[in-house]
VMD Tcl script that draws the C-alpha trace (Angstrom):
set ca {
  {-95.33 -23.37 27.55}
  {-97.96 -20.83 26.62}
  {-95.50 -18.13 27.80}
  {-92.76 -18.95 26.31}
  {-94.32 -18.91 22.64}
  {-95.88 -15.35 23.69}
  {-92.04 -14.26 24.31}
  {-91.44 -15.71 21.12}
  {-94.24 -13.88 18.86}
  {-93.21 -10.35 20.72}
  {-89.66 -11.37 19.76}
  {-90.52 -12.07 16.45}
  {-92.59 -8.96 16.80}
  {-89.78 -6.97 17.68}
  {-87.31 -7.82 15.55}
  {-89.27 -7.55 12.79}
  {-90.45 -3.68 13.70}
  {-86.59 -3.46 13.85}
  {-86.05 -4.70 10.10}
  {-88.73 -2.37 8.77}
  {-87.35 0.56 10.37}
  {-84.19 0.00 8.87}
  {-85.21 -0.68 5.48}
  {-86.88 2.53 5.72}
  {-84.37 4.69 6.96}
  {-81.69 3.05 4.66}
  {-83.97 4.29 1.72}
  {-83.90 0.61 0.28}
  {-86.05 0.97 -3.26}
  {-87.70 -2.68 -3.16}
  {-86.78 -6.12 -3.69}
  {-85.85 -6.04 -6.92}
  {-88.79 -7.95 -8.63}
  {-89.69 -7.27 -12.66}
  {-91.25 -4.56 -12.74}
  {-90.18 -0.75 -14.11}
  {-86.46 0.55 -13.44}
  {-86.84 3.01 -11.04}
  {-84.54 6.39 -10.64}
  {-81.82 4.26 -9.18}
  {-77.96 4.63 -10.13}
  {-77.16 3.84 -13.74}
  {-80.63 4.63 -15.07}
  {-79.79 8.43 -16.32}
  {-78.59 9.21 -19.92}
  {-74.85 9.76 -20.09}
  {-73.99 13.27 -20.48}
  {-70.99 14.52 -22.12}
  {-68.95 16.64 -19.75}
  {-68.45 20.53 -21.68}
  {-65.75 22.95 -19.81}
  {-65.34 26.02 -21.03}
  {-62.31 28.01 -19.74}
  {-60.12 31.35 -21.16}
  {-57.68 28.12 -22.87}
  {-61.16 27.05 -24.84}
  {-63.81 24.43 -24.89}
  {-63.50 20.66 -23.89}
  {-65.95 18.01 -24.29}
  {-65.03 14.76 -22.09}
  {-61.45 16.04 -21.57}
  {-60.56 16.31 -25.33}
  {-60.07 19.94 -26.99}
  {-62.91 21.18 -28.80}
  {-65.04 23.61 -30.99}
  {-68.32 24.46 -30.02}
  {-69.72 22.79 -32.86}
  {-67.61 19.42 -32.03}
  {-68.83 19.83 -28.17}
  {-72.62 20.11 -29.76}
  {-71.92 17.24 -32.19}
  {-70.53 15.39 -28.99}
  {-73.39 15.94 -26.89}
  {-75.92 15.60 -29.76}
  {-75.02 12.11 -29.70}
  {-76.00 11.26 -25.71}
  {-78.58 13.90 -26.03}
  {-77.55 15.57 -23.03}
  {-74.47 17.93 -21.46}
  {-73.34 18.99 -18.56}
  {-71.83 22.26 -18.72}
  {-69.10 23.94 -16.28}
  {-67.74 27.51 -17.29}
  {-64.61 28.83 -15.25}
  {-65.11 32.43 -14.41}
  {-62.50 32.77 -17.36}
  {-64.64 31.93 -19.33}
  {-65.92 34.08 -22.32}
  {-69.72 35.17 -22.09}
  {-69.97 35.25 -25.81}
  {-68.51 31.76 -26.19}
  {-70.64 30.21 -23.25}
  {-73.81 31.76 -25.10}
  {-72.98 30.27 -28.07}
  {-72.48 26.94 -26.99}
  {-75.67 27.23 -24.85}
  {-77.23 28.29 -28.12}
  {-76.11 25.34 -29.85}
  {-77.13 22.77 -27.50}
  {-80.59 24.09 -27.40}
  {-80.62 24.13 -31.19}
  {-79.55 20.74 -31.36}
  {-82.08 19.67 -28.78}
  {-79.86 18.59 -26.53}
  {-81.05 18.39 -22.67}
  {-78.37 20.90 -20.54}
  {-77.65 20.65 -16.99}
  {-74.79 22.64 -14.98}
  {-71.94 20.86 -13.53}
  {-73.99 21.45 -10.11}
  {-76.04 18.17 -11.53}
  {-79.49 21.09 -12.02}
  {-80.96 21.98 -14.87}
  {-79.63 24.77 -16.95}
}
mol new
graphics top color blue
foreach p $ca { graphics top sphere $p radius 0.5 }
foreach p [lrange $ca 0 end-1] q [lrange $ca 1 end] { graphics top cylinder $p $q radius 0.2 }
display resetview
């Protein structure tokens, strides 16, 4: 009888090793209790999506100025900016000017910070 509850606590030994190893390697961010949101999915700002091409500017798909893309993204506070290499320097500066007058947080379409 003895040994068979030994068997049982290295089973239950075992398989519980096995369970922390594989909440740690799955990256699992805790059990969910109260607490502070952490830097999980859905707990960045939106951030309006700016391309700039040789056709023009677009904020979120829709044709744009650059002071309609600022107004745009001065409203989420932050953009995420993707120029084609069609794109004019002189309008990409300005835009990039804008932004940063408006205070408006800029990252490039890599997901970095501009």
């Amino acid at each position: 009888m003895a040994k068979a509850e030994r068997k049982r606590g290295k089973t239950a030994a075992v398989v519980g090793g096995g369970v922390l190893l594989a909440w740690l390697l799955l990256g699992v961010k805790g059990w969910g209790l109260g607490g502070k949101r952490g830097h999980g999915a859905g707990t960045e700002p939106r951030r309006v999506q700016i391309r700039i091409s040789d056709r023009g500017i677009t904020a979120d798909g829709v044709p744009a100025t650059i002071d309609e893309a600022v107004a745009a993204a001065r409203r989420t506070g932050a953009a995420e900016v993707f120029a084609t290499g069609a794109a004019r320097q002189g309008t990409f500066d300005d835009l990039i000017a804008g932004l940063r007058a408006a205070g408006v947080e800029i990252w490039r379409a890599a997901g970095s910070h501009a």
